[in-house]
N, C-alpha and C positions, 0 to 999 in steps of 0.2 A: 437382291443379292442371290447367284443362284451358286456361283461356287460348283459347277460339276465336274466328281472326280472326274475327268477329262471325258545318161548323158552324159558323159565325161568332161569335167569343165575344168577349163586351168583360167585361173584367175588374173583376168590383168590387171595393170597397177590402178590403184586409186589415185585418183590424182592430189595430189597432194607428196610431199616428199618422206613427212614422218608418218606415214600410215602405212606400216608395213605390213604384208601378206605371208600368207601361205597357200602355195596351191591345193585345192582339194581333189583329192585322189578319184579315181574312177571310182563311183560308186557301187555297189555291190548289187545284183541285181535285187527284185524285191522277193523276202524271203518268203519260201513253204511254210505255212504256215502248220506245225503241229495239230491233231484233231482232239479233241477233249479229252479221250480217255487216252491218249498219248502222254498228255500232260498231265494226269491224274497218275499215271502210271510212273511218271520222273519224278513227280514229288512222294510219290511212296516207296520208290525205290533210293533214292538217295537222302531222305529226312524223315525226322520220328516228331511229330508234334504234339505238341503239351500245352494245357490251359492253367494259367495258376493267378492267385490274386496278389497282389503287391502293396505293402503296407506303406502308406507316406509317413512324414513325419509328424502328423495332427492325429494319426488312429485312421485314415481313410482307407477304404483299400481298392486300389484299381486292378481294372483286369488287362493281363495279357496275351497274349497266343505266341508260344514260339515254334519254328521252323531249323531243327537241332540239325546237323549232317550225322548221315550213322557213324562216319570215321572220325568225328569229333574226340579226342579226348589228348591229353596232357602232350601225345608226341606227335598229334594234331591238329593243335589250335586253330578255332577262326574266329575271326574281331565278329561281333557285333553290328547288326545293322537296322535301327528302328523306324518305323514310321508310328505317329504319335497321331490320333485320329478322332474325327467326331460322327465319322460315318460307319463307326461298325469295324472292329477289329476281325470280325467272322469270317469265315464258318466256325463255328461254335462246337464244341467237341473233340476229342484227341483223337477221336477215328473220322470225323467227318474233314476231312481233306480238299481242297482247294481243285478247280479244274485247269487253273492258271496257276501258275509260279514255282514255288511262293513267296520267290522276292518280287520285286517291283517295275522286275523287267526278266526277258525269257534270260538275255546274255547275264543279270548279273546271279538270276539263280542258277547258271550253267556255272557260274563264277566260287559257288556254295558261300554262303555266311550264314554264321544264326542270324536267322531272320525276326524280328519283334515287331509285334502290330499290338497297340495300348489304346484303350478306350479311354478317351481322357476323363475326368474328376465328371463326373455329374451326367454323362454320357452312357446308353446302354447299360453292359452290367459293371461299371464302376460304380462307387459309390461319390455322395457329396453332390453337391451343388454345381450346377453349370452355369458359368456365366459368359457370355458376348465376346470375343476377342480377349481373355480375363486380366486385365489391368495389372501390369508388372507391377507387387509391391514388394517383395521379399529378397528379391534376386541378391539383393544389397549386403542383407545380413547374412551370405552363406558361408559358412564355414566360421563365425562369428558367435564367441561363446553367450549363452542365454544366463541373463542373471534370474532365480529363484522366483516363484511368483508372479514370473510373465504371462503367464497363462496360455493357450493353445499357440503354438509353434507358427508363425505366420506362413504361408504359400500361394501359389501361381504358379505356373506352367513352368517356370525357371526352374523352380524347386521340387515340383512331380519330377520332372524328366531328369533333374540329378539323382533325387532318391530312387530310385527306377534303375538307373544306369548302377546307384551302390549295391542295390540287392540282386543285379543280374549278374554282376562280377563276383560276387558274392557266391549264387545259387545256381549258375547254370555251369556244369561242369564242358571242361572242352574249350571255351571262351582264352584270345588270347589277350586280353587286358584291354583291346581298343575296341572306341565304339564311336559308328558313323549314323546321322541320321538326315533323313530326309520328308521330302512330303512336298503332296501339288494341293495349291489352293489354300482351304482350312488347315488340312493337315502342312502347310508350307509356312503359315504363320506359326505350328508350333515348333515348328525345323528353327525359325526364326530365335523364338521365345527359347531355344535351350543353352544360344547364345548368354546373356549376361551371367555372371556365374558361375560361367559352363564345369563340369567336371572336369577333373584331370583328365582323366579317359577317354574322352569327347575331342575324337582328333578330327573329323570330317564332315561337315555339314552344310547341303545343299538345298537352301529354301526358292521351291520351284511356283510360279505364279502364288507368292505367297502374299493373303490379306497384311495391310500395313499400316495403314491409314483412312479410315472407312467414311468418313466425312470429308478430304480433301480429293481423293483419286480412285479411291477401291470400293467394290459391291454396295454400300448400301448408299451415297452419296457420294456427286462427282462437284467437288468446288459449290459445295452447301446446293446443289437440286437430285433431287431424290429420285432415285431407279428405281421407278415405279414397276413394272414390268416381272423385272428380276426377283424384285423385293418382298412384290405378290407372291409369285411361283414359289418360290422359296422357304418362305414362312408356313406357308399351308404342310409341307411335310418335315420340315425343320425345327420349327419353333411348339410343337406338341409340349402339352405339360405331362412330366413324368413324377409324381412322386418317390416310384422306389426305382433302382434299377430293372430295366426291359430288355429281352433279347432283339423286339421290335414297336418300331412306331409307325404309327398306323395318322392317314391326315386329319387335318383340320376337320377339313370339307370337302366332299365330293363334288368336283366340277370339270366338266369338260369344255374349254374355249378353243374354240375352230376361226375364230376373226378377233385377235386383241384387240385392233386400233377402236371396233364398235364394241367391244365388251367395257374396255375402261370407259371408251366417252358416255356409254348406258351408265355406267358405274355413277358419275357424276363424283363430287368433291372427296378427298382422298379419306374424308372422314366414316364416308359409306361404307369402305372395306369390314367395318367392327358391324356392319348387320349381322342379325340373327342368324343367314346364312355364311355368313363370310365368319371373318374371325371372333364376332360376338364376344370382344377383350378375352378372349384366352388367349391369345400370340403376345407373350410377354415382350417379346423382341421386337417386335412389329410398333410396340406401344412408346418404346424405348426410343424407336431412332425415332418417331412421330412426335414425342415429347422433349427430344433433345432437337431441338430445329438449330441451333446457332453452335458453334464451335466452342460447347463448354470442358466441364471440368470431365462429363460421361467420355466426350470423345477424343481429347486430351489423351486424359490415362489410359487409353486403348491405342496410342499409336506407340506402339513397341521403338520407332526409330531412336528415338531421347535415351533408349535403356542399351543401344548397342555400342557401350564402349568395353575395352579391357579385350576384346576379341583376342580367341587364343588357336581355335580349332582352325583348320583348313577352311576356306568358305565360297561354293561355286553356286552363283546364286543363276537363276533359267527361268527367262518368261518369253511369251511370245510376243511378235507386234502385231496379230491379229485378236489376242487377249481380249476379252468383252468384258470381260472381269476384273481380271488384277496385275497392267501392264505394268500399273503405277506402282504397285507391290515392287515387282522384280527389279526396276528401274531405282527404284525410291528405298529399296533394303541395298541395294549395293551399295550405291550412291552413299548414306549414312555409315556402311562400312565403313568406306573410304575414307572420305571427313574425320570422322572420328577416332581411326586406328590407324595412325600412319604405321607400314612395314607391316601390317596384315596383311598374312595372304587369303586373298579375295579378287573373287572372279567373275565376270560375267558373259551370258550368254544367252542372244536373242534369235530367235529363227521366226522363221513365216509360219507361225503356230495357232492356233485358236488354244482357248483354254484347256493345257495337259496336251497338246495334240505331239510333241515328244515322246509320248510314251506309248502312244500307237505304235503297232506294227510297221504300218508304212504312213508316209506322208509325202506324198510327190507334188498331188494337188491339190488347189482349193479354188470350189467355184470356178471361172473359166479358165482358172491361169493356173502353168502348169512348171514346176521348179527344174526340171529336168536330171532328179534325183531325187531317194529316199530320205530328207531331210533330219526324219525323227532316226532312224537306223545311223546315219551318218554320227548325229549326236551322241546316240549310247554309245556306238563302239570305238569314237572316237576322245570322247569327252567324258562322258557318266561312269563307265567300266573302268578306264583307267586311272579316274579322281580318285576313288573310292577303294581299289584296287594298291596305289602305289600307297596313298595315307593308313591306310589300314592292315595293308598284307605286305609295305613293302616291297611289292611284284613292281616291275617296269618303271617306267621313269613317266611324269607327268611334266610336261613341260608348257603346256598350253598358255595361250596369251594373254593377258589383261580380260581381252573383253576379244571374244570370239562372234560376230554378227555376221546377222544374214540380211543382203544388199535386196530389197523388195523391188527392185527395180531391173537390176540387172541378174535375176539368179542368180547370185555370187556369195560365196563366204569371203570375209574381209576379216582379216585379225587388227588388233589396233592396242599399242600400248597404255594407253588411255582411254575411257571414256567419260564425255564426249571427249573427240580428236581434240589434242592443242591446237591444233595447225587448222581447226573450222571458223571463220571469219562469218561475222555476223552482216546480213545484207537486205534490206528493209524491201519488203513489194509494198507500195504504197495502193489504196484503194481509191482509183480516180472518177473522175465521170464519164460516162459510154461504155461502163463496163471494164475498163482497162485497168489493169494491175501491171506497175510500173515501177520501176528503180528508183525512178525520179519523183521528188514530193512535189504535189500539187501545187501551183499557182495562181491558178485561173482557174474560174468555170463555174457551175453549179456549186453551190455550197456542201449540198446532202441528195443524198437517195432516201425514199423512205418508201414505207409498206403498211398494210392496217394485219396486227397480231392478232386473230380472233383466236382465245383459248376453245370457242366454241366449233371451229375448224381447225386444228391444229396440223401441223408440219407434220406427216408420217416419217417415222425412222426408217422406212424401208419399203419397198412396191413391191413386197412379197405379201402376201394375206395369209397368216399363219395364227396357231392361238401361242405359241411359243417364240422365245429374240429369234429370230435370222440370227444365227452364227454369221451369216456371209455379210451382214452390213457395211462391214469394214471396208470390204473392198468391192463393195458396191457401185454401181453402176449410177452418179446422180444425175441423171436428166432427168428422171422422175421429179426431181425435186426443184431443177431449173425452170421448169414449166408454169411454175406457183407465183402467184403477183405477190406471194408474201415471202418470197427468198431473194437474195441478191446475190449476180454473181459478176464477179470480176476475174479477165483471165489476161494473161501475157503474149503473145506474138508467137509464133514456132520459135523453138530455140535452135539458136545459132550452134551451140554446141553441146554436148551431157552436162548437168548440171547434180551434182550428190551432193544432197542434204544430210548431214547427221550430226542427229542431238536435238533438244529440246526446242520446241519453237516457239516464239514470243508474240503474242495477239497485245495490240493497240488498238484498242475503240475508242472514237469521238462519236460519242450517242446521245441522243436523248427522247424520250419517252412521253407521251401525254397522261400516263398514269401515273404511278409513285414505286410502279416493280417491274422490272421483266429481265428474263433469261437473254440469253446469247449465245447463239450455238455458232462456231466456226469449222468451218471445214479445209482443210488443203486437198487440191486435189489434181490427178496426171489425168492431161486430156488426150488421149491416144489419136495419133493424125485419123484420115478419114479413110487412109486404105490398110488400116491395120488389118491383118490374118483375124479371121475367124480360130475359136480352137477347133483344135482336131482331139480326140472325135469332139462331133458337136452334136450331139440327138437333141437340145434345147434348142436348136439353130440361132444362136445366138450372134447380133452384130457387132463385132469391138469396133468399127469404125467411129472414131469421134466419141468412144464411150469416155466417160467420166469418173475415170477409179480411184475410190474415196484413197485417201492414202493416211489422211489421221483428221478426226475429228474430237470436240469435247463442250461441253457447257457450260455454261457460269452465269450463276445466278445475283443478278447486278446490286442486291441489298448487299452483297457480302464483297460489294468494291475495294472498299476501304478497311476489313476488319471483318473476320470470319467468327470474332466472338460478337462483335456490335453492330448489326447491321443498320444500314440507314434507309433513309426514302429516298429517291429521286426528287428530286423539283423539277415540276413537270413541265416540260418543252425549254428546257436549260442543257446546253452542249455539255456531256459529262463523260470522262476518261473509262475505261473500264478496261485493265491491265490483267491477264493471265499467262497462263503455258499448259501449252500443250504436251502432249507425250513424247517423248526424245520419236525422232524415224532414221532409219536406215535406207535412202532413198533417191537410186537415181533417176532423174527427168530426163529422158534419151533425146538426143539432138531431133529436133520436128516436133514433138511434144511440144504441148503448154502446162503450163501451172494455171491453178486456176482456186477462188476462193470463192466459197458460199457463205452468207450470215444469214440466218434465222433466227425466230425466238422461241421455235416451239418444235418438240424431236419426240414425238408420241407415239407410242405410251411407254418408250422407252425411259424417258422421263416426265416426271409429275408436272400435271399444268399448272402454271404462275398465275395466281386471278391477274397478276399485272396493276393489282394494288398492294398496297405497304399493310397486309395485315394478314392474321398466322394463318399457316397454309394446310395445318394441319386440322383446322376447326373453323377453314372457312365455309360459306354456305355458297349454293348456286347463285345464289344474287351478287358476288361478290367478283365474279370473274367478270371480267368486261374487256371489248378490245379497247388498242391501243395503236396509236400514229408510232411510228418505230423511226426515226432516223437516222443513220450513220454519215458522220460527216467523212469530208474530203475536201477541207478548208484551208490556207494558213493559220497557224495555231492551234486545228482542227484535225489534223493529217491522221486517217486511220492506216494500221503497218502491219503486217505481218514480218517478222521476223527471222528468219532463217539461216543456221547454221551451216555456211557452205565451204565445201573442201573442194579446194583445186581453183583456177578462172572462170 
């Protein structure tokens, strides 16, 4: 889990009749960027900053930083705007001033609000205990009188961020009643968390790549196999033991990896990590997701979705589809809006982003493909300034649509009343034999393709050699990967004509295993004809002809088939179902293109190795991994599918 804070085109129609559009305006060019002491110089000319500690309702007290305007007061009000955080509310001190902001984008401090940055409960110099995602328990009883004798007041993140909100209405003069909060990542879970409950106050709240569900889709576990990788990197300067509150933490351990894929495989069984040199059980977190392996009661209470009903505040929820992190967050908090609050208003919006990559200055492009505008610019001054703006100040009209996406296919913004579209028709590629991925289900031919999984060579996530993830994997290049006797790929024909995918896609496996465990990585993927343009510029001289760009992949670890709280064994060399979904896409397949799908069982060391037997993964030994005969069928009764949501013919 690593969590880090982060042309002129007129849009033609989608195909489809209810997915309606807006054109997107000529982009603005990309902006001057301000020099440091420019922007050291805007925020001490127009705000007086103050460090104060805020009392919860148990006796705790958290710290915050505010960002006042100096024309703040009674015949000047301005609402509220907090970010709620685990990474450091800092710079620390009322004279020591920010080189950036100091709200959370250059336009919405040009915009003035008090700004509030809170060290949450057990972080830095707040006080109390930290805990993981902290399990919504209180939300429930807020505003709910206590009978005599109950003893310490119960809280969670629901209940800091209300008490918080009563004493800033309360103590900061100037404030005009309303208060908007946000956050990317960690702090986009507690954007999340101030939902149930919420204040009266609490009119605006946009939870941006926010953690959700950490065992099915988000940072520490994707569909019970563990990001190994992330998880590493993360805990070492994350997961520090703090007794009292600190200004700073300081790592684990001192390491520098320059080649992950041979540092983990050195590493051996994921039980190594707690050596003397590695985490030595002081990464309390680390011990947590290692000893919660199956979808119990620890990882339950940690998925905030169950606790979002009653929604009252505005709510525009932003993640990216190149998210390495937390796509599933943004996708999977809206989504549970929806469901659960009918006539909330709730919004979504996804662009071609890596993790936080919105709030960049510019974002035109990533790795060799190039959007033909400032995507992350476009977002704030179209989307973020005005949310916030009209809920809060009143100012402008916001009128934005359901769910505002960005088409990865065709650089295009697409508005859409729904997400996913009504009007997307689900349409099977079946996995055949010779490679061919087909409309039509199998009838004939070979029964299976198979492959030998050796966890002792495992599938690289990526043909970059780095000690840190590729941000770029997502849209990576996979013929690295097609070249391996232990991948299989099946593709389609040149298409007839544009084909847009969007919304979640549905994986069917007919598998079976010579051992009693093993993963399943799926990939979709756009196969660029063979005389696709180079980019320009191109100093890596790179060839798109016939390149393989990943467009969504994910994994699923096959003990958790049937039940993510019970897992089972395989019976070994028995045809066995293995049903998931993948992450919604945005995505069109241009006329000449192919589709094309990879299965694997090994995505290293992005994810932890499977020994590929039925026994715990977290205290196995090196004797314990062994390869395995992998097959996927492509049988009658057998028929392995990928599933796809398509709009238009």
């Amino acid at each position: 889990m690593t969590r880090f804070a982060l042309a002129a085109l007129l849009l033609a129609a989608v195909a489809g009749p209810a997915a309606a559009q807006t054109p997107v305006p000529t982009p603005a060019p990309a902006p001057t960027l301000p020099t440091r002491a420019q922007d050291s110089a805007f925020v001490r000319q127009h705000y007086r900053k103050l460090d104060r500690q805020v009392p919860m309702r148990d006796g705790v007290k958290l710290y915050i930083i505010l960002y006042v305007p100096l024309d703040a007061d009674r015949a000047h009000p301005y609402p509220l705007l907090m970010e709620r955080t685990p990474y450091s509310a800092g710079p620390r001190g009322e004279t020591n001033y920010p080189v950036r902001g100091p709200g959370p984008s250059r336009e919405l401090s040009e915009e003035k609000y008090i700004f509030v940055y809170q060290d949450v409960r057990g972080r830095y110099l707040s006080e109390g205990q930290f805990e993981e995602v902290t399990p919504a328990l209180a939300a429930a009883a807020l505003g709910k009188p206590r009978r005599a004798g109950a003893g310490p007041a119960p809280h969670d993140e629901s209940t800091d961020t209300y008490d918080t909100i009563e004493w800033l209405l309360k103590n900061v003069p100037g404030n005009n009643g309303k208060v908007g909060i946000l956050g990317i990542s960690y702090p986009g879970f507690y954007a999340t968390a101030s939902l149930p409950g919420a204040h009266p106050a609490l009119k605006a709240v946009s939870p941006q790549a926010p953690v959700t569900d950490e065992f099915i889709g988000d940072d520490a576990r994707h569909n019970g196999a563990f990001f190994l990788l992330d998880n590493f990197d993360f805990t070492n300067y994350f997961d520090v033991p703090r007794p009292q509150p600190v200004a700073k933490y300081d790592e684990l351990f001192d390491l520098k990896i320059t080649d992950a894929y041979q540092f983990f495989l050195k590493l051996g069984p994921i039980k190594n990590a707690n050596a003397p040199q590695y985490f030595n059980n002081r990464a309390r977190i680390w011990n947590e997701y290692l000893q919660h392996d199956t979808y119990d009661a620890y990882w339950q209470a940690r998925n905030i979705r169950a606790h979002l009903t009653g929604v009252r505040p505005a709510v525009l929820t932003v993640g990216g589809w190149y998210d390495a992190e937390d796509m599933y967050g943004a996708l999977h908090t809206y989504q549970a809006i929806e469901k659960q609050n009918p006539g909330a208003t709730n919004r979504l919006v996804m662009g071609p982003w890596t993790h936080g990559a919105w709030s960049r200055p510019d974002w035109s492009k990533f790795g060799p493909y190039d959007f033909g505008q400032n995507t992350a610019q476009y977002y704030r001054q179209t989307l973020e300034t005005p949310f916030f703006n009209y809920y809060l100040k009143g100012k402008g009209t916001f009128g934005a649509p359901e769910a505002t996406m960005f088409d990865t296919g065709l650089n295009q913004w697409k508005d859409y009343p729904t997400w996913p579209p009504k009007v997307a028709a689900n349409r099977s590629f079946y996995l055949s034999e010779a490679g061919q991925l087909s409309n039509t289900m199998p009838t004939t031919g070979a029964p299976a393709d198979e492959y030998i999984s050796d966890p002792a060579h495992p599938v690289p996530y990526t043909a970059a050699i780095q000690g840190g993830r590729n941000n770029e994997y997502l849209i990576e290049d996979q013929r690295f990967a097609a070249q391996r006797p232990d991948v299989l790929t099946y593709q389609t024909e040149p298409l007839a004509a544009d084909l847009t995918v969007a919304g979640p896609l549905g994986v069917d496996l007919w598998v079976s295993t010579s051992g009693t465990d093993a993963d399943f990585v799926v990939k979709l993927i756009d196969v660029l004809p063979d005389d696709a343009p180079a980019p320009m510029p191109n100093p890596q001289r790179l060839n798109l002809g016939g390149a393989q760009r990943l467009v969504r992949a994910d994994v699923f670890r096959g003990r958790f088939r049937n039940s993510f709280e019970r897992p089972e064994a395989f019976q070994p060399n028995v045809p066995t179902e293995v049903k998931y979904e993948l992450n919604d896409v945005l995505h069109t397949f241009k006329k000449g293109h192919r589709l094309l799908v990879q299965v694997q069982s090994t995505w290293f060391p992005l994810v932890d190795r499977n020994p590929q037997q039925f026994v715990n993964i977290s205290t196995a030994e090196a004797a314990d991994f062994k390869k395995a005969t992998i097959r996927i069928y492509h049988e009658p009764g057998h028929a392995s599918a990928l599933t796809l949501p398509v709009v238009g013919p």
